[in-house]
C-alpha positions as CSV (number, residue, x, y, z in Angstrom):
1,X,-0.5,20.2,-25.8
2,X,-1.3,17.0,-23.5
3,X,0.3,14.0,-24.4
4,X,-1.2,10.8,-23.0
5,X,0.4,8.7,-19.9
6,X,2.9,5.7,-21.4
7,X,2.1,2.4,-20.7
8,X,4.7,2.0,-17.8
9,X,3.3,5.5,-16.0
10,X,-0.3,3.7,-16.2
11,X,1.2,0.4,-14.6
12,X,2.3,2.5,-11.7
13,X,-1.2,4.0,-11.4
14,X,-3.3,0.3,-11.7
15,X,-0.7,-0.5,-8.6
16,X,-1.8,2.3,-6.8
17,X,-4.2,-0.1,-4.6
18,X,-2.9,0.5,-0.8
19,X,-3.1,0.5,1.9
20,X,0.0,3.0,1.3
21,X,-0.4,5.5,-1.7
22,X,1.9,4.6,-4.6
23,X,4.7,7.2,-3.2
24,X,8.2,6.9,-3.3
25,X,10.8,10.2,-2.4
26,X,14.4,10.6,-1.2
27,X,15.2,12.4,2.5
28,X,18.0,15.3,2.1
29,X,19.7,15.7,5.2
30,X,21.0,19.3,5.4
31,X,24.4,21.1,7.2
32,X,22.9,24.5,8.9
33,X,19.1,25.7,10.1
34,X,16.3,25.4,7.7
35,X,16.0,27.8,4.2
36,X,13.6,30.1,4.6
37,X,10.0,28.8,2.6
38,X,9.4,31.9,0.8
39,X,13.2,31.4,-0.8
40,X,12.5,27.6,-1.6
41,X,9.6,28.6,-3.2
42,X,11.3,30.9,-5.6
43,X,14.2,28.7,-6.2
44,X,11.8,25.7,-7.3
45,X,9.8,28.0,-9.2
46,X,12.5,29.1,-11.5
47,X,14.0,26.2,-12.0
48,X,10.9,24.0,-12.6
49,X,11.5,24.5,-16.7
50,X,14.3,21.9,-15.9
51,X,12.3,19.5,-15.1
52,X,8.3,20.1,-17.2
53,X,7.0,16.7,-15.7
54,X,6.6,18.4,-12.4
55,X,4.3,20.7,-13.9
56,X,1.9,18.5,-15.4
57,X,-1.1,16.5,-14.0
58,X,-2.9,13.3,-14.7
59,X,-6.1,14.4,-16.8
60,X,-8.6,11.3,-16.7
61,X,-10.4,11.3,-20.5
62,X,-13.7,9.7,-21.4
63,X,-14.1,6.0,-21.6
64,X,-12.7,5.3,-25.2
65,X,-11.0,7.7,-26.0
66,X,-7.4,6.4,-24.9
67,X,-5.2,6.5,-22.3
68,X,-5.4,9.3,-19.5
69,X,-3.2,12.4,-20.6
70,X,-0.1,14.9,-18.5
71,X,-1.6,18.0,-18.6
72,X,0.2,20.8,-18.5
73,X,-0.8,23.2,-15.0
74,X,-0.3,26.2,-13.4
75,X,1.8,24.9,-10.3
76,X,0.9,26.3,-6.9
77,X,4.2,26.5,-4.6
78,X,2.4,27.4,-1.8
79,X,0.9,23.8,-1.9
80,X,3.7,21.7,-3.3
81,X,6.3,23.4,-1.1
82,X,5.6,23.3,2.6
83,X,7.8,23.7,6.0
84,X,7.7,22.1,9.6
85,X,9.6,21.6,12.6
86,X,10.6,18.4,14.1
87,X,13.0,16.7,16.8
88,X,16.1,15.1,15.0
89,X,15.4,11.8,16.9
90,X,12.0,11.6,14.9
91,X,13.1,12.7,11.3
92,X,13.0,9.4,10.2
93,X,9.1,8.8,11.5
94,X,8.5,12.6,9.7
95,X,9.7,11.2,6.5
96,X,7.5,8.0,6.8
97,X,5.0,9.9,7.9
98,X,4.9,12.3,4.3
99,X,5.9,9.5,2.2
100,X,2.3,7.8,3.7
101,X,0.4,11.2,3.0
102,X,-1.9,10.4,-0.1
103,X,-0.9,13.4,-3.3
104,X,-3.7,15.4,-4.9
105,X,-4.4,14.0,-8.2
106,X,-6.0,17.2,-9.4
107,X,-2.4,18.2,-9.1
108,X,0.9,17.8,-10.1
109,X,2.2,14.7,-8.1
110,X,5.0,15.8,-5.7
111,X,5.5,18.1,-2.3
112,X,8.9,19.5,-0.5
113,X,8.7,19.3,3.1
114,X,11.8,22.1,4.7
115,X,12.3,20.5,7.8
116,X,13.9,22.8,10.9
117,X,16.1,20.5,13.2
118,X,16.6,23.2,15.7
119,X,17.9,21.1,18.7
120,X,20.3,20.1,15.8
121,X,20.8,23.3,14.2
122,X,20.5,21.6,11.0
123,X,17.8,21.4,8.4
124,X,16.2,18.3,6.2
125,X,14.5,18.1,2.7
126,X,11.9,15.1,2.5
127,X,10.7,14.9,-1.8
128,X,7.5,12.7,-2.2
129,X,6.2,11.8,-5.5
130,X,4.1,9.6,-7.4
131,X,5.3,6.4,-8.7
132,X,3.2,7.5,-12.0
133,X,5.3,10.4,-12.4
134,X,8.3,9.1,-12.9
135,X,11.0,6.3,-11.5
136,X,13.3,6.3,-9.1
137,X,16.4,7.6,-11.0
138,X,14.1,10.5,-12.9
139,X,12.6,11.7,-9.5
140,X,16.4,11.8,-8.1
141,X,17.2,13.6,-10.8
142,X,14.2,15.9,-11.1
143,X,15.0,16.5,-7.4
144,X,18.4,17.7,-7.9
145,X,17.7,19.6,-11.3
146,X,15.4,22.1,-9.6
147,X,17.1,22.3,-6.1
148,X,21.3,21.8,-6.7
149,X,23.0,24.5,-7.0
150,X,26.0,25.8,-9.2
151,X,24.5,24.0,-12.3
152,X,22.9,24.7,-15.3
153,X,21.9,21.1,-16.2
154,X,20.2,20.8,-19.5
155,X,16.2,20.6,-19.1
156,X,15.1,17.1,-19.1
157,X,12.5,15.9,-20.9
158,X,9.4,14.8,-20.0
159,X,10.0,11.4,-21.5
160,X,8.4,9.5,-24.4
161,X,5.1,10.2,-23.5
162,X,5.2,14.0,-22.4
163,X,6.9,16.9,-24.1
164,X,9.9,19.1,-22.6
165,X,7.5,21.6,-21.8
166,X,7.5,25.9,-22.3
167,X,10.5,27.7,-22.6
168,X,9.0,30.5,-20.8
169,X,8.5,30.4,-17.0
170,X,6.8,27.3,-15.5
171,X,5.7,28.8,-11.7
172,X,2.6,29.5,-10.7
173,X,1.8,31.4,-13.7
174,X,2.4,29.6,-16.2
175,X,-0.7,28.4,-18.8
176,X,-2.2,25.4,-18.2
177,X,-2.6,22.9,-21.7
178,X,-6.1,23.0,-23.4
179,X,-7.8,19.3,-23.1
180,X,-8.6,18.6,-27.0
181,X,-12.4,17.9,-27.9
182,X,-14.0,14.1,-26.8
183,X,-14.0,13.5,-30.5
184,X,-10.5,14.3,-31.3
185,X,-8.9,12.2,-28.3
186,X,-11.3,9.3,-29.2
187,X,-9.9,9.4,-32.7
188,X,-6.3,9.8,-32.2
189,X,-6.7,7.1,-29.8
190,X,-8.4,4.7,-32.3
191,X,-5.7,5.4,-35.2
192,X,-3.3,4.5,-32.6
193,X,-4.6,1.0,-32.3
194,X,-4.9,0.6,-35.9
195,X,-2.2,-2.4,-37.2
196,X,0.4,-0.6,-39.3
197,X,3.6,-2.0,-41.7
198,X,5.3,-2.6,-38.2
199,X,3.0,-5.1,-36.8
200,X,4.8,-7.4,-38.8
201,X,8.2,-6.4,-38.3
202,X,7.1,-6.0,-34.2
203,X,6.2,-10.1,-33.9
204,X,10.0,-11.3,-33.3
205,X,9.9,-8.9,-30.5
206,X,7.0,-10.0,-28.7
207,X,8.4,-13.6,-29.4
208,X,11.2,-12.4,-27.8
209,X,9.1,-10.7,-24.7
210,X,7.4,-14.1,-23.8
211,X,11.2,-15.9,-23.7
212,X,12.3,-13.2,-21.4
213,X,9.1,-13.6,-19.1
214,X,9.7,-17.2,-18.9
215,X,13.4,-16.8,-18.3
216,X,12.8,-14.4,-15.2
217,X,10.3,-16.2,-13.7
218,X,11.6,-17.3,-10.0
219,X,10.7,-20.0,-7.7
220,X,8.1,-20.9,-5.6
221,X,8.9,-18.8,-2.5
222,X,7.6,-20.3,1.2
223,X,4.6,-18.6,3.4
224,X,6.6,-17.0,6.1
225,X,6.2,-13.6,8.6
226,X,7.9,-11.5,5.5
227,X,5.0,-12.2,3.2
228,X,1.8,-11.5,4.7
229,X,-0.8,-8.6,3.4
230,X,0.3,-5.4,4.6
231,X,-1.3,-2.7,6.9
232,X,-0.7,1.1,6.1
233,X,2.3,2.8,7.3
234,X,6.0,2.3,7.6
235,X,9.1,1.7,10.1
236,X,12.0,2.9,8.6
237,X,15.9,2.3,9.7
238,X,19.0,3.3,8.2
239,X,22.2,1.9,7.3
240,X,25.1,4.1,6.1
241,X,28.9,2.6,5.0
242,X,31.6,4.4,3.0
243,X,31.4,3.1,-0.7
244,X,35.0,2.8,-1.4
245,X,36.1,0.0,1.2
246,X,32.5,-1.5,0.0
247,X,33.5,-1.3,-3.8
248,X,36.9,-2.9,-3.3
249,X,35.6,-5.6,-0.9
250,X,33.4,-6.6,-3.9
251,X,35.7,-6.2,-6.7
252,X,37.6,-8.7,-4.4
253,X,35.3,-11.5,-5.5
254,X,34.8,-10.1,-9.0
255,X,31.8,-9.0,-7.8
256,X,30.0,-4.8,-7.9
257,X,28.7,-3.1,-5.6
258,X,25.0,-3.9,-6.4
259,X,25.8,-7.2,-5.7
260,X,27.3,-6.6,-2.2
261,X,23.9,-4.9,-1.8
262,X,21.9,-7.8,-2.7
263,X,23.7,-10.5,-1.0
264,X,23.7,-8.3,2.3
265,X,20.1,-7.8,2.3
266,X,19.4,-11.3,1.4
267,X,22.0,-12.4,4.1
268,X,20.0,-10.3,6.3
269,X,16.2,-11.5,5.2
270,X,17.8,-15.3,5.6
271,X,18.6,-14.5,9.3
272,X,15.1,-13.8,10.3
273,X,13.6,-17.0,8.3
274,X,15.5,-19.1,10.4
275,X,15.3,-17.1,13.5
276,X,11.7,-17.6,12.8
277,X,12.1,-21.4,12.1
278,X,10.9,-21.2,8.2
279,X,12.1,-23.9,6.4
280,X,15.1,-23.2,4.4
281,X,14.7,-22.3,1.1
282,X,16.3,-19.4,-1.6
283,X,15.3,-15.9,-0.7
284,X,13.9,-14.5,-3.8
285,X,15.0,-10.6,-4.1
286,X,12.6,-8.4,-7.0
287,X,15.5,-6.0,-8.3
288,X,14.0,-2.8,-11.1
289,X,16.0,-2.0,-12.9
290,X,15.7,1.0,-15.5
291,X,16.6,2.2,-19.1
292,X,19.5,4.7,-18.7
293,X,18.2,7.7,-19.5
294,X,18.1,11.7,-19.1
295,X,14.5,12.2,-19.3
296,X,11.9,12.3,-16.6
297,X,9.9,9.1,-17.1
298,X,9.2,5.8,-15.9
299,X,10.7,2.5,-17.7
300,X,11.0,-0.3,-15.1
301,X,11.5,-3.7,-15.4
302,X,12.4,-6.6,-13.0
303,X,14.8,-9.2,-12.4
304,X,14.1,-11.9,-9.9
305,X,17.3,-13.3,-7.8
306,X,16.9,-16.3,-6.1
307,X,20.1,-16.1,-3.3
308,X,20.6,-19.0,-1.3
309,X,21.3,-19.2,2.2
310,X,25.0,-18.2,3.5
311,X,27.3,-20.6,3.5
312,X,30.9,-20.7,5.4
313,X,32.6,-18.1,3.2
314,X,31.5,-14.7,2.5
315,X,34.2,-14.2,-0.2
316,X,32.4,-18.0,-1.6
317,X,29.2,-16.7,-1.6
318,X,30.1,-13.5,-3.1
319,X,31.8,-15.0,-5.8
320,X,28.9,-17.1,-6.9
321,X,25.9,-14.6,-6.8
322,X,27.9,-12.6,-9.0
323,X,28.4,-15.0,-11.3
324,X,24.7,-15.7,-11.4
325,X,23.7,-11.6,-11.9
326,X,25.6,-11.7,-14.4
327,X,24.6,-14.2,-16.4
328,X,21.2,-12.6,-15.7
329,X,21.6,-9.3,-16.8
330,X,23.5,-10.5,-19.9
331,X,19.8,-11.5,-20.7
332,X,17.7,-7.9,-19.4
333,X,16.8,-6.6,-22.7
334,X,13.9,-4.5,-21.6
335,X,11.5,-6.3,-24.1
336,X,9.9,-8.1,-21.4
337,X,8.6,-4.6,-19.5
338,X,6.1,-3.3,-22.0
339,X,4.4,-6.5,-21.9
340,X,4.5,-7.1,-18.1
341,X,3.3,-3.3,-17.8
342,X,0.2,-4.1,-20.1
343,X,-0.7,-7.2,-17.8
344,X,-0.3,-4.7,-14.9
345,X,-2.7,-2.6,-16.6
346,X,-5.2,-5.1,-17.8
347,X,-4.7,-7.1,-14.0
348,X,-5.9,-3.4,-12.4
349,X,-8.5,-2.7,-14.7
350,X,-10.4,-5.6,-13.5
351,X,-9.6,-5.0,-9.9
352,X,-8.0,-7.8,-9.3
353,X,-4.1,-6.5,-9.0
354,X,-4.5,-5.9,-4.9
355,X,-5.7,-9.2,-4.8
356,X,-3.2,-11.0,-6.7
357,X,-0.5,-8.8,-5.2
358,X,-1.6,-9.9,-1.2
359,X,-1.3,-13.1,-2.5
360,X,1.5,-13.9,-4.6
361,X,4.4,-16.4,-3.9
362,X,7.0,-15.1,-6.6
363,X,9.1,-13.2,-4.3
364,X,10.6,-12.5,-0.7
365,X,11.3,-8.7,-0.8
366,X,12.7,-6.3,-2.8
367,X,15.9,-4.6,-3.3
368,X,16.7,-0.8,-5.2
369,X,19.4,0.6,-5.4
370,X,20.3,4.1,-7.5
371,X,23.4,6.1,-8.0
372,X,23.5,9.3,-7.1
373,X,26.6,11.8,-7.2
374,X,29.9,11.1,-6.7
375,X,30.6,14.2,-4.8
376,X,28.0,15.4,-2.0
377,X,26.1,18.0,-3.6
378,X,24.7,21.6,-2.2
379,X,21.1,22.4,-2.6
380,X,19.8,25.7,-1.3
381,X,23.1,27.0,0.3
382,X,23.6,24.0,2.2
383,X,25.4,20.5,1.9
384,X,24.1,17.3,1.7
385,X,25.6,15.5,4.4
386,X,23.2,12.5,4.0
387,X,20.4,11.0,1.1
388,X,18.3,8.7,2.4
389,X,16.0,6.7,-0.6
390,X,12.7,5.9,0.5
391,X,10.5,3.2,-1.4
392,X,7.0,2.0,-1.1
393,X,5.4,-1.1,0.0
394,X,2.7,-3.0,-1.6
395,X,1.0,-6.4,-1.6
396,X,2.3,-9.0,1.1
397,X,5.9,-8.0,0.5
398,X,6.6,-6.7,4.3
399,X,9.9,-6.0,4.3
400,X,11.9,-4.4,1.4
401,X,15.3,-2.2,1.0
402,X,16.4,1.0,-0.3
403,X,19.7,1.6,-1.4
404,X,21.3,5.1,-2.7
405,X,25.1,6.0,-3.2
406,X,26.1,9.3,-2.7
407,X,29.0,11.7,-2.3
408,X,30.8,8.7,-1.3
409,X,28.9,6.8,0.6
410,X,26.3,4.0,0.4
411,X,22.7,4.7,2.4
412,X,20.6,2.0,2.7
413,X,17.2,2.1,4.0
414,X,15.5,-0.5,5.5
415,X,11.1,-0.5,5.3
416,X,9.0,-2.5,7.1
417,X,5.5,-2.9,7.2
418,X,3.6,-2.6,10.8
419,X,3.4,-6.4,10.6
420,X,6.9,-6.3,10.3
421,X,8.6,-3.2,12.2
422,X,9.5,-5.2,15.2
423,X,12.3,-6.9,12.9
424,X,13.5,-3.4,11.2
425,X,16.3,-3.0,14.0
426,X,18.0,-6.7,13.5
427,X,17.6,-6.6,9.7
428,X,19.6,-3.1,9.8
429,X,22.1,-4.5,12.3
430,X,22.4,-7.6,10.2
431,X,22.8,-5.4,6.9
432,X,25.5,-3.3,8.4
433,X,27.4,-6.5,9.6
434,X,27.3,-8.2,6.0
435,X,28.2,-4.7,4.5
436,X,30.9,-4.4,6.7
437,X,31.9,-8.1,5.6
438,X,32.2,-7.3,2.1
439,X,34.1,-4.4,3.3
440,X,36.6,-6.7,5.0
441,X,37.5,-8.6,2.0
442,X,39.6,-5.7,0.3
443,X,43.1,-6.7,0.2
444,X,45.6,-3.9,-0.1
445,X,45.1,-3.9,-3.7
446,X,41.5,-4.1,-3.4
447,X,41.0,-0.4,-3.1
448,X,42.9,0.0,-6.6
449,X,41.5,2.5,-9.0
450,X,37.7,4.4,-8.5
451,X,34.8,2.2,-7.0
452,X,32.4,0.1,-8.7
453,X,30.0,2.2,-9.9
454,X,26.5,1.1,-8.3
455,X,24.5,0.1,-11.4
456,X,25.3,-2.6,-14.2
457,X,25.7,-1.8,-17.8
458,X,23.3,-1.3,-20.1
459,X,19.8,-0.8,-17.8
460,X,20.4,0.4,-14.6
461,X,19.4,-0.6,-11.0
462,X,16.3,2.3,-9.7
């Protein structure tokens, strides 16, 4: 049966406002010449009952009769996975490029590109999906359930608001879900809404929603060249450091890796402001952060990070931004995200979220980061030698960051908008260099025991 879209999956859809479709996808960069298509196909196909939420669509219902539904389809391969060839010195433009390419709603939300690097003799894998369909951590994982090999991973769930899906195959032939009657959706929906016993009991958690709003509310951030309204497209760039010497440069200053991350890329966004002649003032980074979890979903929430400019000492600097994450995420409940969601929603369904979005002043950029495997994995016969995360941009945010550990080492990716993509070279250059900073601040014992690992406790960066 259909089960109906959660409130988070429809507060990904009301952002969907451009000028870029609401896409976000990883970039596997492969050892050896492209799989052949036909195989790919097969391989998906037969593991896609790992992963049900890549079989089901978005099914629109009547006005009244509740929220849209995942509907269960026959997946066409031929469609969702596709091959091409490209020059290696463009692969990063070819990625952009798909990640720009709008998804057919009338199916499920994702494609595989196979990529033949033939001047290279190596191969690539670019993964696009709806933000609706799931988060960054589910689509990595979805990704890796249906394409690593050697693994029999349990099937993961479609998440709170869609089932695990058939036992039975779930390739091109398998059923589609039956779309229940007008009447019955309208009166499920309306029962939902109907006050129960736990109304009551729910109150001190929406009291405690609205003091988590107004505790993660940021400053006022300046007009400047990194918060304009943004044109279609993106300029992407890529930064790549081993995680270990990154780890112990950060658990140096009692810091984790995430917060290397953070105070790099702020480090980095700082440099241009001034360069630029903007008036000092705290960069203001928008971190997600997600519910740890197994199922294929989406359950993101935000903390804002005001990070002021760099001072004499790295190590200094260091030192005190960790100190203020973590006295911030000692306060990340999650209660907050439902509510923020259902502003989303009702913000969208008045049209007005593109607006408010191109104009807002709560925020500089935005840093993700997600943690992949510790050892490089194999999909299709071949090893990763390199993930590259891709996000999405939106509003006047212009310039945001990507980050994704894997197999032992750190991949950042830097996105700008076309306003923007003149800068995307220095803010790499100056990432790398703050990265590398951090790095230097591991002592000999600073490299003691296994890394960091790239997420805090409790809910994790996307």
């Amino acid at each position: 049966m259909p089960t109906r879209m959660s409130v988070f999956d429809l507060a990904e859809l009301a952002a969907d406002v451009g000028p870029n479709p609401r896409t976000i996808g990883v970039l596997l960069e492969l050892e050896g010449p492209a799989p052949d298509v036909a195989a790919v196909r097969a391989v998906v196909g037969a593991r896609l009952p790992l992963a049900p939420r890549l079989t089901q669509r978005l099914r629109r219902v009547p006005a009244g009769a509740g929220r849209p539904l995942w509907q269960r389809v026959a997946v066409d391969l031929d469609h969702h996975v596709r091959a091409r060839t490209a020059a290696a010195a463009d692969l990063l433009e070819v990625a952009a490029a798909i990640l720009a390419e709008p998804l057919d709603p009338a199916r499920p939300w994702w494609t595989l590109t196979v990529i033949d690097l033939p001047a290279r003799g190596s191969s690539a894998l670019v993964w696009s999906s709806h933000h609706a369909l799931a988060d960054g951590p589910s689509v990595l994982r979805a990704v890796l359930a249906v394409l690593q090999e050697g693994t029999a991973p349990e099937p993961l769930a479609a998440g709170p608001a869609g089932p695990a899906g058939p036992a039975g195959p779930a390739g091109p032939a398998a059923p589609a879900d039956s779309v229940p009657a007008r009447r019955a959706l309208t009166f499920e929906a309306w029962r939902a809404r109907v006050p129960g016993r736990g109304a009551v009991a729910g109150l001190p958690r929406r009291l405690l929603e609205l003091r988590e709003v107004r505790t993660s509310t940021g400053v006022r951030v300046p007009a400047s060249r990194l918060n304009q309204p943004i044109t279609a497209g993106y300029t992407l760039r890529v930064v790549e450091v081993d995680l270990a010497p990154l780890a112990g440069g950060a658990r140096a200053c009692g810091a984790t890796v995430n917060d290397a991350l953070l105070w790099a890329w702020a480090r980095a966004v700082h440099l241009q402001l001034a360069a630029a002649g903007t008036a000092p003032a705290p960069v203001v980074v928008s971190c997600p952060v997600t519910v740890a979890s197994a199922a294929i979903e989406n359950r993101v929430g935000t903390v804002l990070i005001p990070v002021p400019a760099p001072g004499e000492s790295a190590a200094q600097d260091l030192r005190a931004l960790a100190a203020d994450t973590r006295r911030r995420k000692a306060r990340i409940t999650g209660s907050s995200w439902w509510l923020a969601a259902q502003v989303f929603r009702a913000v969208g369904a008045v049209g007005l979220y593109r607006t408010l979005v191109e104009r807002q002043r709560s925020i500089t950029t935005l840093l993700t980061n997600m943690r992949g495997p510790a050892e490089a994995p194999h999909v299709l016969g071949r090893r990763v030698t390199r993930a590259v995360p891709i996000a999405t941009l939106v509003g006047n945010v212009a310039t945001v960051a990507a980050a994704l550990s894997c197999g032992g080492r750190v991949v950042v990716t830097v996105m700008c908008a076309p306003q923007t993509a003149g800068l995307a070279g220095r803010l790499a250059a100056d990432v790398r260099d703050g990265l590398a900073t951090v790095a230097g601040l591991a002592g000999p014992s600073g490299l003691a025991g296994p890394p960091e690992p790239a997420g805090p406790p409790g809910p994790a960066a996307t």
